[in-house]
C-alpha positions, -999 to +999 in steps of 0.1 A: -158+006-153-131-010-172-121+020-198-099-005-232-071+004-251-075+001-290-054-032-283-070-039-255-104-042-279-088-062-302-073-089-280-111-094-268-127-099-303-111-128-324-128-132-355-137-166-354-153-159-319-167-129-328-185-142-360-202-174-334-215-145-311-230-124-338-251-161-348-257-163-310-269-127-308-292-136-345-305-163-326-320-141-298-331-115-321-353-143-336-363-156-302-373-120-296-350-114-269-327-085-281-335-053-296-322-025-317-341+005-329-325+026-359-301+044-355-305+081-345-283+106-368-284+142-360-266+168-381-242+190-362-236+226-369-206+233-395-212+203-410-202+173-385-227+145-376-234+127-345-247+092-347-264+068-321-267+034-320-282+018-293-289-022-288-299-043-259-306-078-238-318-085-207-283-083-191-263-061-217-269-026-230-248-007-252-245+027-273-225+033-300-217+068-299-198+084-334-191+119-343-181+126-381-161+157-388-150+158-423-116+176-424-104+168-388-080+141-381-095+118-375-126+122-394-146+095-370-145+090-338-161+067-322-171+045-285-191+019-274-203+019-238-213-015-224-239-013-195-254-038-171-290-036-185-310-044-145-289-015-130-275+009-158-243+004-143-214+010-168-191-018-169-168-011-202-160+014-227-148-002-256-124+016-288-153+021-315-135+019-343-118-013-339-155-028-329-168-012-362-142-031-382-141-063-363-176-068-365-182-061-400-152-084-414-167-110-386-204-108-401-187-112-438-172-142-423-203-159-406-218-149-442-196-169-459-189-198-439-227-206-440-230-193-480-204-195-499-209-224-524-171-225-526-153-211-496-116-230-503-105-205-523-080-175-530-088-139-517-098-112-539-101-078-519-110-046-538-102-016-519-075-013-489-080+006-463-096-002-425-123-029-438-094-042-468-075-053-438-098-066-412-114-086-437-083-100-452-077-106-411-109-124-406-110-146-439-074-159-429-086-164-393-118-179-398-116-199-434-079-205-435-075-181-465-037-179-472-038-166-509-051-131-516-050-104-542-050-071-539-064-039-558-068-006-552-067+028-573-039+039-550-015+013-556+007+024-524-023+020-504-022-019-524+013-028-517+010-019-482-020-043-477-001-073-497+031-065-471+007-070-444-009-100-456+026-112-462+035-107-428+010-132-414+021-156-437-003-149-464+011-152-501-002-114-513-003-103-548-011-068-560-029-062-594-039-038-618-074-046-624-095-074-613-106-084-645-090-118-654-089-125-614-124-126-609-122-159-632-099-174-611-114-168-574-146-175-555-141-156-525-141-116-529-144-085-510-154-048-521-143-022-494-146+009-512-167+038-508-172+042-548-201+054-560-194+033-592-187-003-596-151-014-589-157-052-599-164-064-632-197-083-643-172-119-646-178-134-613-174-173-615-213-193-608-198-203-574-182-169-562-193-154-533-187-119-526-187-097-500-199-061-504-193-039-475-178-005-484-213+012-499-235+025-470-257+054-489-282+050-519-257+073-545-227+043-540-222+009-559-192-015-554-215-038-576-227-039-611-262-043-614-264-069-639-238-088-612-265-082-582-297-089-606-282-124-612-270-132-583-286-148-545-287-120-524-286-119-487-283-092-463-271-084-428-305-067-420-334-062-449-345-025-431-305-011-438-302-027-469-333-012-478-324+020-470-288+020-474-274-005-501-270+011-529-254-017-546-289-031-542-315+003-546-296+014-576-301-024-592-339-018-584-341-054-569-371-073-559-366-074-526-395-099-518-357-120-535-331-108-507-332-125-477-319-116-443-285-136-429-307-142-395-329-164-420-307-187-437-284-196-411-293-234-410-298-234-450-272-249-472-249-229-490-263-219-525-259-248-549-257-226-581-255-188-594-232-164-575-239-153-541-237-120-531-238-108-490-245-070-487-236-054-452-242-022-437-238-026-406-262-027-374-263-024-336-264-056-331-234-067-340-217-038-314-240-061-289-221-093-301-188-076-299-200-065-263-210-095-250-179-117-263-157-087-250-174-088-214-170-129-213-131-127-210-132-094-188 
């Protein structure tokens, strides 16, 4: 069993690659051939929490296993182990918080290469912490995003993302607020875990944006008179349903949001702001599996 380095795990899942196997691994789950039950979450005494999240193919089998200990540092920790699914051998043990945030930034991107009405654009990112910066990663990788801006509450936190970006050649601002820069982009990203809106309600009618940093029902990255006019699409309906706050506070019709797996071949939204909520999902620690194991 072949036991990677955080580096190791990122050499073996590029974004741009990384975003074609999650499509391969939607295509399967539509041809029935994958599968993923919820995950399994199971409170710890003195308040830590284990979590489970299993996925599988005929050839490849893997379970995220991540333990949450507020307090401790780190807080998560997490590992994906990659089995052979005929013998339940254990071929790879991969870093699970670098598959957590390549995954995610690479489902944002397959997101908005197939919806964004206008994906030549400048970056906004809102937030800037793991997901800030693998996002602002897999934009510049995958769309050729070399403009971004950058806010955060903690403007330290801010300035150190723009020097990053800057670093890969990527002309970085940092603001104070995004009001003002909404108007002026059609590409955004929240990455906050705020249980109140960080973007303002003045998103251009050919934005897309990327909400990824709300995963319970009590947070909202979004306003809701942003989600109630805007297309919305999801990773997976059964998270979102359960999960998006962004979405459950804005009491959508979700007969409305449609699933990512579903509008693959569409065309990108002709009109009205497009919103992609994520929340994350086995399946995409499947697709980061599989790519990984191809160049083992």
């Amino acid at each position: 069993m072949k036991v990677l380095s955080e580096r190791e795990t990122v050499r073996l899942l590029p974004y741009p690659q990384l975003a074609q196997a999650i499509e391969a691994v939607l295509g399967d789950q539509k041809a029935g051939l994958v599968q993923a039950p919820e995950r399994l979450v199971l409170p710890l005494p003195g308040g830590g929490t284990l979590l489970l999240m299993p996925a599988a193919d005929p050839q490849v089998t893997v379970t995220k296993l991540v333990t949450v200990h507020p307090g401790q540092t780190p807080s998560v920790r997490a590992e994906v182990w990659v089995m052979h699914t005929p013998s339940g051998e254990r071929v790879a043990l991969l870093e699970g918080s670098v598959v957590t945030a390549r995954r995610t930034a690479a489902v944002s991107l397959l997101a908005a290469q197939r919806l964004a009405p206008n994906p030549n654009s400048p970056l906004l990112i809102v937030g800037a912490g793991v997901q800030a910066r693998s996002h602002l990663e897999a934009f510049h990788q995958g769309l050729g995003v070399n403009e971004v801006y950058v806010y955060s509450r903690t403007p330290e936190r801010s300035r150190a993302l723009a020097e990053y970006a800057q670093s890969l050649g990527i002309t970085a601002r940092t603001i104070e607020n995004p009001l003002g820069i909404v108007e002026q982009v059609s590409l955004v990203v929240t990455a906050t875990t705020s249980t109140t809106p960080v973007l303002p309600d003045a998103v251009r009618e050919d934005a897309f944006v990327a909400a990824v940093g709300a995963y319970r029902p009590n947070m909202a990255e979004l306003p809701a008179s942003l989600v109630r006019r805007a297309r919305l699409f999801v990773d997976t309906l059964e998270g979102a349903r359960a999960e998006a706050g962004d979405l459950i506070q804005a009491g959508v019709d979700w007969g409305q949001v449609r699933a990512l797996g579903d509008v693959l071949d569409l065309a990108p939204p002709s009109h009205g702001p497009v919103v992609f909520k994520s929340v994350g999902h086995a399946l995409w620690d499947l697709a980061a599996s599989r790519l990984a194991l191809s160049q083992l």
